[in-house]
KEMAR-854569 format. One record per residue: x, y, z of N, C-alpha, C in turn; residue in one letter. Coordinates in steps of 0.2 Angstrom, whole numbers, plus 5000, padded with zeros to 4 digits. Each point is the difference from the previous one (the first is absolute). Example, Ala and Ser with C-alpha at 12.3 -4.5 7.8 and 13.67 -1.06 7.14 Angstrom:
2
5066:4972:5039:4996:5006:5000:5004:5006:5000:A
4998:5005:4996:5004:5006:5001:4996:5005:5003:S
! end
This chain:
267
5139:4900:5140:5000:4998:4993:4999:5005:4995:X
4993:5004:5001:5000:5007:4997:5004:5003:4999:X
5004:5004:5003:5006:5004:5002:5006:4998:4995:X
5003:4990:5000:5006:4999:4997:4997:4999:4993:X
4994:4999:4999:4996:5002:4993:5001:5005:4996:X
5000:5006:5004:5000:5006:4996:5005:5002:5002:X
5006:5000:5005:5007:5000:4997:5003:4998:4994:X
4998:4992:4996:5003:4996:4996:4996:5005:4993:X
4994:5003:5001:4996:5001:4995:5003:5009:4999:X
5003:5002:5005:5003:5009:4998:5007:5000:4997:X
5004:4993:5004:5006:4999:4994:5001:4998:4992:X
4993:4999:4996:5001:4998:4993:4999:5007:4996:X
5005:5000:4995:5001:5005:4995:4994:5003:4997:X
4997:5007:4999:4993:4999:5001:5002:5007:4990:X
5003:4998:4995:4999:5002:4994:4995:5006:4995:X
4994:4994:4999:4996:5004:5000:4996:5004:5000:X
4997:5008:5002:4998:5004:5003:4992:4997:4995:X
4994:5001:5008:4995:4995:4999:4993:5008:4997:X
4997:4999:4996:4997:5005:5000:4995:5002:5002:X
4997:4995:5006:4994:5001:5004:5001:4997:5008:X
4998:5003:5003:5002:4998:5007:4994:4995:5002:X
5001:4993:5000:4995:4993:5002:4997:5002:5006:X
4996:5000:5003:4997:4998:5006:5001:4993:5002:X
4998:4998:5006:4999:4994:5005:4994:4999:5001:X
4996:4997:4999:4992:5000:5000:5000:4998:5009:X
4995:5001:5000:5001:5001:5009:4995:4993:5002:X
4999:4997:4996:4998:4992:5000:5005:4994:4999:X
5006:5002:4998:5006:4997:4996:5003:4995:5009:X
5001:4996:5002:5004:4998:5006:5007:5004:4999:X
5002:5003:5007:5007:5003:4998:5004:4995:4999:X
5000:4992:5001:5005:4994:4997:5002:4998:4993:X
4994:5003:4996:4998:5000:4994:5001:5003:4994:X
5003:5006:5004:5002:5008:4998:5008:4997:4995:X
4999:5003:4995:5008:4999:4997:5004:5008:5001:X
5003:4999:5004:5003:5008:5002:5006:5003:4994:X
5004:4994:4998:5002:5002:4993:4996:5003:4995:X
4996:4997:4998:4996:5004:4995:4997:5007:5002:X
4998:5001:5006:4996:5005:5004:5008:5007:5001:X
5006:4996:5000:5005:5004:5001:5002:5005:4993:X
5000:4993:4994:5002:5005:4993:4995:5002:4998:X
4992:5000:5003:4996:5006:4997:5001:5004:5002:X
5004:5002:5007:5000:5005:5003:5005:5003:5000:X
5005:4999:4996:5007:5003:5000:5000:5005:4997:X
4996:5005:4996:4999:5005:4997:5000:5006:5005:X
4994:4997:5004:4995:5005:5004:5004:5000:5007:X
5004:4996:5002:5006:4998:5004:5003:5004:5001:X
5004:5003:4991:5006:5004:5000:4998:5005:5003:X
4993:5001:4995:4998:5009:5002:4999:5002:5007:X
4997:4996:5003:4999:5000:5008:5005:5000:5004:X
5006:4998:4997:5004:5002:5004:5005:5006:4997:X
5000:5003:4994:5003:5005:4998:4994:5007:5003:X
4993:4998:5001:4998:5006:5004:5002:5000:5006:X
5000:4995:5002:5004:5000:5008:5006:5004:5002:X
5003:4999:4995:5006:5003:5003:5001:5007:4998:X
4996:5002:4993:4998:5009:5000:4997:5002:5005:X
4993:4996:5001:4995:5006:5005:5004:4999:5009:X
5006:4996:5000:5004:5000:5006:5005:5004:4999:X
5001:5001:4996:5006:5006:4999:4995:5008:5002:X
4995:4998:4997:4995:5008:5001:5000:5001:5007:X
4994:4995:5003:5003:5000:5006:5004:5002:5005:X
5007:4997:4998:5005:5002:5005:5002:5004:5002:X
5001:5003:4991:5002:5009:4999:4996:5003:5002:X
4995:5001:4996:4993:5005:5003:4997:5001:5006:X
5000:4995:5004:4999:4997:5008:5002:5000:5002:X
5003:4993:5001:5004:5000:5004:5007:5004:5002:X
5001:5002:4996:5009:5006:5002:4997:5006:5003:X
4993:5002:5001:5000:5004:5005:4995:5000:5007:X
4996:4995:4998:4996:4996:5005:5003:4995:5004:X
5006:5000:5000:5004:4993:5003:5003:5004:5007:X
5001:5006:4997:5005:5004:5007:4994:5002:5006:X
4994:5002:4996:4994:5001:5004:4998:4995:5006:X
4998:4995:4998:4997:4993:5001:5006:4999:5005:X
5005:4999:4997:5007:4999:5006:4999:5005:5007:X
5000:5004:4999:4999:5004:5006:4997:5001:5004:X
4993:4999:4997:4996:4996:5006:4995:4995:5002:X
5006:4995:4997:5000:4994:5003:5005:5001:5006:X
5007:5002:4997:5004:5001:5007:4998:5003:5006:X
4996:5004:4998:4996:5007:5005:4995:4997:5005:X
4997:4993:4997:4993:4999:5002:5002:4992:5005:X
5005:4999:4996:5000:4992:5005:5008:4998:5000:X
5002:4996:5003:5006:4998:4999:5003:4995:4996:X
5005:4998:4998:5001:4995:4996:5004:5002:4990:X
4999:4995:4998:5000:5002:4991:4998:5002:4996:X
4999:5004:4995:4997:5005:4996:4996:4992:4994:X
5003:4995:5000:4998:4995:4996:4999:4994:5003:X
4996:4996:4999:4998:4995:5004:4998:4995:4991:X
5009:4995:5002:5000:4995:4997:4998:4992:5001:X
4998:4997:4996:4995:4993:5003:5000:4997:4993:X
5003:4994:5003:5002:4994:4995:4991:4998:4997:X
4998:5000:4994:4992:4999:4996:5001:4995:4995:X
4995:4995:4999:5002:4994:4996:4997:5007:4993:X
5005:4996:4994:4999:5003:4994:5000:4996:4995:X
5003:5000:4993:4999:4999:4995:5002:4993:5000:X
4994:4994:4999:5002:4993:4999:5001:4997:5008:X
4997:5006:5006:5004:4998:5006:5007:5000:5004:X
5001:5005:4993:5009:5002:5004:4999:5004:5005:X
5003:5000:5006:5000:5005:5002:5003:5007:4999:X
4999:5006:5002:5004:5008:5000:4997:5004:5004:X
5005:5004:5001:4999:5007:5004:4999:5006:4999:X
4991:4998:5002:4994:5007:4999:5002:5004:5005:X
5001:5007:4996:5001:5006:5003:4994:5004:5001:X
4998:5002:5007:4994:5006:4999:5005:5004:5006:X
4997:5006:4999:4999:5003:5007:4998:5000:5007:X
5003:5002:5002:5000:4996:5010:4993:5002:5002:X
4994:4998:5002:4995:5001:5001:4997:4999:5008:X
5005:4994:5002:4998:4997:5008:5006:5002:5003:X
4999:5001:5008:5008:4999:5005:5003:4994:4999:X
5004:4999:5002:5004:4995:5000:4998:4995:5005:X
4998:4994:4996:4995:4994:5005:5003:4993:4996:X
5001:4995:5005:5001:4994:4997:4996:4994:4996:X
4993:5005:5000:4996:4996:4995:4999:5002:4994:X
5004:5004:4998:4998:5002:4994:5002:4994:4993:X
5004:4997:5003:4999:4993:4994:4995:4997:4999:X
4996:4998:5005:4996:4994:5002:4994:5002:5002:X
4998:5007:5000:4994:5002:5003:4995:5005:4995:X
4997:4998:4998:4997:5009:4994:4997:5004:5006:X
5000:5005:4995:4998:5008:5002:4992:4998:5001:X
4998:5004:5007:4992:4998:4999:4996:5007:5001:X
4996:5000:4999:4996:5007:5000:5001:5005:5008:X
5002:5007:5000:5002:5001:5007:5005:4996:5003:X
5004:4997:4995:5006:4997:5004:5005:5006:5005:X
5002:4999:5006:5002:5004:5002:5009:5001:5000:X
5002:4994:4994:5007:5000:4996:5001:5009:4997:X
4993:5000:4998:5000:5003:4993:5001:5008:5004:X
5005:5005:4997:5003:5007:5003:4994:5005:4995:X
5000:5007:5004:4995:5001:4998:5003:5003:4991:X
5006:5002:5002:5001:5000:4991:4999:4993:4995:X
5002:4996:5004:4998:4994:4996:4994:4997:4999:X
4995:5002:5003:4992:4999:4998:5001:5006:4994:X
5001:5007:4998:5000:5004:4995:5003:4996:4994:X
5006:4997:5001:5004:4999:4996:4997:4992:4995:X
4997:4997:5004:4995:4993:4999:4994:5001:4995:X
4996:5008:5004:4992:4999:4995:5003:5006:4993:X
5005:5003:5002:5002:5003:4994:5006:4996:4995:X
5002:4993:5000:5001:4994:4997:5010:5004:4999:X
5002:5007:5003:5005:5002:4999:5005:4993:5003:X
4999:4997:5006:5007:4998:5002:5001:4993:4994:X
4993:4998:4996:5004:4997:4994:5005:5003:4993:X
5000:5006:5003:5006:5004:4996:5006:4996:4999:X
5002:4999:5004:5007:4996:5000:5002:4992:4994:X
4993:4999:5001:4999:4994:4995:5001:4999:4993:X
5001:5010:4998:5002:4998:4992:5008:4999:5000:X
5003:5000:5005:5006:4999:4997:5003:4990:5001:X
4994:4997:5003:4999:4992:4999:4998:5001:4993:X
4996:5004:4997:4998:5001:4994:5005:4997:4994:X
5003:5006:5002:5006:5001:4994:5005:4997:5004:X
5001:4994:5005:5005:4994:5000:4996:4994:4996:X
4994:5001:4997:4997:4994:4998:4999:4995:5004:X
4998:5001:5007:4997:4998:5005:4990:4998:5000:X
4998:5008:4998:4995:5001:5000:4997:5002:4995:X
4994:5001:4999:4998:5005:4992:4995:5004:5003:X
4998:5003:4998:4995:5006:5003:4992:4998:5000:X
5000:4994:4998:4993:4998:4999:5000:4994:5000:X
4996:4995:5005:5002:4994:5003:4997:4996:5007:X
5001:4996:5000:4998:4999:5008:5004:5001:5006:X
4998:5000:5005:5004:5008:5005:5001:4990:5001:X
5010:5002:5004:5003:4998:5001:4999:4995:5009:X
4999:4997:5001:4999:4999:5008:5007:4997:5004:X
5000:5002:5006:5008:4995:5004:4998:4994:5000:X
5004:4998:5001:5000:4992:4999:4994:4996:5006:X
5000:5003:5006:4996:4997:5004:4994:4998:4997:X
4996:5008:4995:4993:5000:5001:5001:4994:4993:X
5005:5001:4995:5001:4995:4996:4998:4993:4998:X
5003:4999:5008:5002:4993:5002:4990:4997:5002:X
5000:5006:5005:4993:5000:5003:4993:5000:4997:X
5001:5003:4992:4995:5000:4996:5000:4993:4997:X
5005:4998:4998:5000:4995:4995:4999:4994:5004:X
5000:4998:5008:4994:4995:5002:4994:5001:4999:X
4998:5006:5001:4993:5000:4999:4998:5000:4990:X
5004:5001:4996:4996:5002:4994:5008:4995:4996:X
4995:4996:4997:5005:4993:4996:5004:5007:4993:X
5003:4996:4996:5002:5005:4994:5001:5007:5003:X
5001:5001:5005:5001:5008:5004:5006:5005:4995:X
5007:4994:5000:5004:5005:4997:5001:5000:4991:X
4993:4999:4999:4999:5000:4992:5002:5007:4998:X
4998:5006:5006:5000:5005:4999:5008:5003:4999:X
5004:4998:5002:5007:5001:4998:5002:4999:4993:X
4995:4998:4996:5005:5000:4992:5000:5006:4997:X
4997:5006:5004:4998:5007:4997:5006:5003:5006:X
5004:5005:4999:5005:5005:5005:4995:5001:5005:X
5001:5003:5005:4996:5003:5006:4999:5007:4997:X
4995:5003:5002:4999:5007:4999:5001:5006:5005:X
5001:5004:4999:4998:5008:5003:4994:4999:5002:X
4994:4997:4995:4993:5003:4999:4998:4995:4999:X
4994:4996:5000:4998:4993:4996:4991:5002:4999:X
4998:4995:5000:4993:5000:4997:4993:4998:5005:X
5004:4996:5005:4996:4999:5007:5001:5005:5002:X
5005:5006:5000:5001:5006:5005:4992:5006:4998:X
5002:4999:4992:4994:5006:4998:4994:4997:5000:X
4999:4995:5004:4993:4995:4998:4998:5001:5010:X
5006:5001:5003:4998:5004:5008:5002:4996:5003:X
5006:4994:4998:5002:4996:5006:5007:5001:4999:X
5000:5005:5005:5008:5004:5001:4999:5004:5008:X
5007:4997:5002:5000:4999:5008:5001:4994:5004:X
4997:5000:5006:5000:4994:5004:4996:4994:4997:X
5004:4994:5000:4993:4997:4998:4997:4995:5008:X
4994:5003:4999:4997:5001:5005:4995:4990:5003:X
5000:4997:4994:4997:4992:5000:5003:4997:4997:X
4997:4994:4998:4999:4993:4995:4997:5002:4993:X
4996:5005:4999:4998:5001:4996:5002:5006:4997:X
5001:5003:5001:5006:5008:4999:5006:4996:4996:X
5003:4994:5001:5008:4995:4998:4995:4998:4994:X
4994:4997:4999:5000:4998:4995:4999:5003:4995:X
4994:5008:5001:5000:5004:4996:5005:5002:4996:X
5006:5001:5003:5004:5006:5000:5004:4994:4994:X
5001:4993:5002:5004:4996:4994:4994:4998:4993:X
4993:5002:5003:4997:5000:4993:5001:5003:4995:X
5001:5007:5003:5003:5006:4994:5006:4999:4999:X
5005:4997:5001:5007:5001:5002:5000:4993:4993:X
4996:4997:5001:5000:4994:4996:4996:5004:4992:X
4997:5004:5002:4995:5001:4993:5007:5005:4996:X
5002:5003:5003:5003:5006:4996:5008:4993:4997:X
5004:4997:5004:5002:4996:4996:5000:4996:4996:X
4993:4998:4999:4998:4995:4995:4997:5007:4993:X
4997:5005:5001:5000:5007:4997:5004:5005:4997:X
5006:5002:5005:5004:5005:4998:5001:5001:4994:X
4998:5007:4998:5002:5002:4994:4999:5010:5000:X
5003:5003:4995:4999:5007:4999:4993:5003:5005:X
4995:4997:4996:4996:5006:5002:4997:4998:5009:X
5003:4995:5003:4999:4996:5006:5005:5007:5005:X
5004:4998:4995:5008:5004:5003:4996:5008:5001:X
4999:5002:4996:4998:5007:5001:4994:5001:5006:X
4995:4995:4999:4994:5003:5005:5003:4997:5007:X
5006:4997:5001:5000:4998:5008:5003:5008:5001:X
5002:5003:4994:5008:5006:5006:4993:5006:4996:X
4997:4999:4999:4995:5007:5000:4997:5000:5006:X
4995:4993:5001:4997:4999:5006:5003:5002:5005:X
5006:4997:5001:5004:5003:5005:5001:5006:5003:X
5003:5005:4993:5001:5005:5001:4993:5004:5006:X
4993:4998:4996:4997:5003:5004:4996:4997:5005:X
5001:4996:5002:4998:4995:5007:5006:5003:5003:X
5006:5003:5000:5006:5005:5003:4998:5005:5002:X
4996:5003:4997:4998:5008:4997:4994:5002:5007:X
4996:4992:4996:4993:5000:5007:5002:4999:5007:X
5004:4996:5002:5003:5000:5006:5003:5004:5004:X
5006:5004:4998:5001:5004:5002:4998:5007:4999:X
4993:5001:4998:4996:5006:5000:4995:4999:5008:X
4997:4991:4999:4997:4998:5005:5003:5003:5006:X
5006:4996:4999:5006:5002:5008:4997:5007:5001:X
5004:5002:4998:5000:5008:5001:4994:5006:5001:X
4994:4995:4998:4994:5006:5002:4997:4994:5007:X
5002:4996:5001:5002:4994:5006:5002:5005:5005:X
5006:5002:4998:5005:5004:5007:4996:5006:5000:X
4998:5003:4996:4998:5006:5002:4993:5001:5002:X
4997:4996:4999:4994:4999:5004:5002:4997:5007:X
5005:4996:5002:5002:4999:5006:5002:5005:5004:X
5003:5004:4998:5003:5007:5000:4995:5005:5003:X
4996:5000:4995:4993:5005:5002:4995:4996:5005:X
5000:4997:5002:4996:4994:5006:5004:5001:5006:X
5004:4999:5000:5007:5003:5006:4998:5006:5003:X
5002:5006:4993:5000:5005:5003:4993:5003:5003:X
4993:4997:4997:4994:5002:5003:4999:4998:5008:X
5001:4993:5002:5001:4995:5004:5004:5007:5005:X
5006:5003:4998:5004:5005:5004:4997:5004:5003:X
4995:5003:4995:4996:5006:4999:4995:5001:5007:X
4996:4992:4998:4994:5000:5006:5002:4996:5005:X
5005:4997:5002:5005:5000:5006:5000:5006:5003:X
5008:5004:4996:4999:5007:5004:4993:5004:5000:X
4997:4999:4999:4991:5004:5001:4997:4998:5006:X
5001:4992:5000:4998:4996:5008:5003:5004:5006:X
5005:4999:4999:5005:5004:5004:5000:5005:5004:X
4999:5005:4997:5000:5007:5000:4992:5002:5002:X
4996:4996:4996:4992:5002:5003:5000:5003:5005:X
5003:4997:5006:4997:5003:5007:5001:5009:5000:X
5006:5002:4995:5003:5008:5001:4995:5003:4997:X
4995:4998:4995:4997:5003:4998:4992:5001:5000:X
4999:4997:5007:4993:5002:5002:5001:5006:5006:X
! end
């Protein structure tokens, strides 16, 4: 009933460009909600949103992607078998379905529709764990971007399974679709990005998912992809003084090995 509502409310002529972008008070019942109204205050801030999207996804492509795509291709093919892109049908705007592009992260497994990724999943290649905490294999995603799929800032998109699975347990679940799906959303830099792990983790992740769509606005838009940038930044520094502290533990562990070893020669 939600869903054929806000279809019938995106098809009216929206004229007026509204000067302030309304909020949804987060005591309002979502039954309640007049989404018309809440749409022509937001037709302003709409266009913009989507006229940055398809700039900062042209930068992206070019600037990035055209030389990081041959890279990332190579070894993925190097590292595992299979397709350089791993496509999968994700509910999107209003519940439409389309097809989210990332980069291939797991072998090739028949649960990848119906199963999420869980911590030490051992789907996941070892380029693909890189590719995952450095957020790279969502590269591929600005070109949903700029088919008008997706917008860069939004709630992360899920397969229909967990879609279908969430919304028995959490009533009004696909309130969340009247906003695009994102690259990046507000639950992710709030730390629930990844597996979801409980019951509680599903409700979190649609509180924020709920607060930024009843909120959206400019300076909302900026602090999610700032954040981002550096919860990117942090992660992949972590990794990486990770491995080489793994690295250096290894080789000591070698060290006083071969010295066990050897001991008898040198008494």
């Amino acid at each position: 009933m939600l869903v054929q509502s806000l279809k019938k409310a995106t098809m009216i002529v929206l004229e007026q460009p509204a000067t302030s972008i309304e909020k949804i008070p987060a005591s309002v019942p979502l039954q309640n909600v007049d989404f018309r109204k809440i749409l022509f205050q937001r037709k302003r801030f709409l266009t913009y949103k989507r006229v940055l999207d398809v700039c900062f996804s042209l930068l992206v492509i070019v600037l990035i992607f055209s030389w990081l795509f041959p890279i990332v291709a190579l070894l993925i093919k190097l590292t595992s078998r299979g397709p350089v892109f791993f496509v999968q049908k994700r509910v999107g705007f209003l519940g439409k379905s389309f097809n989210c592009i990332k980069f291939r992260t797991m072998v090739i497994n028949r649960e990848a529709d119906t199963k999420q990724a869980t911590e030490n999943d051992p789907r996941i290649t070892k380029m693909g764990y890189f590719l995952r905490i450095s957020n790279i294999d969502e590269l591929p995603q600005f070109f949903n971007v700029l088919m008008g799929q997706m917008s860069i800032v939004g709630p992360r998109p899920h397969m229909h399974a967990d879609c279908t699975n969430f919304s028995k347990l959490i009533s009004n679940y696909k309130f969340r679709t009247i906003a695009k799906p994102g690259i990046t959303g507000l639950a992710q830099v709030k730390g629930y990005r990844g597996p979801v792990k409980d019951d509680q983790c599903i409700f979190r992740r649609f509180q924020w998912d709920s607060f930024y769509v009843r909120n959206q606005d400019y300076k909302l838009e900026a602090r999610i992809i700032g954040l981002t940038i550096v919860s990117t930044i942090k992660t992949v520094f972590e990794a990486v003084s990770f491995a080489f502290k793994k690295e250096e533990e290894q080789k000591e562990q070698g060290a006083v090995s071969y010295q066990l070893e050897h001991s008898k020669y040198l008494n």
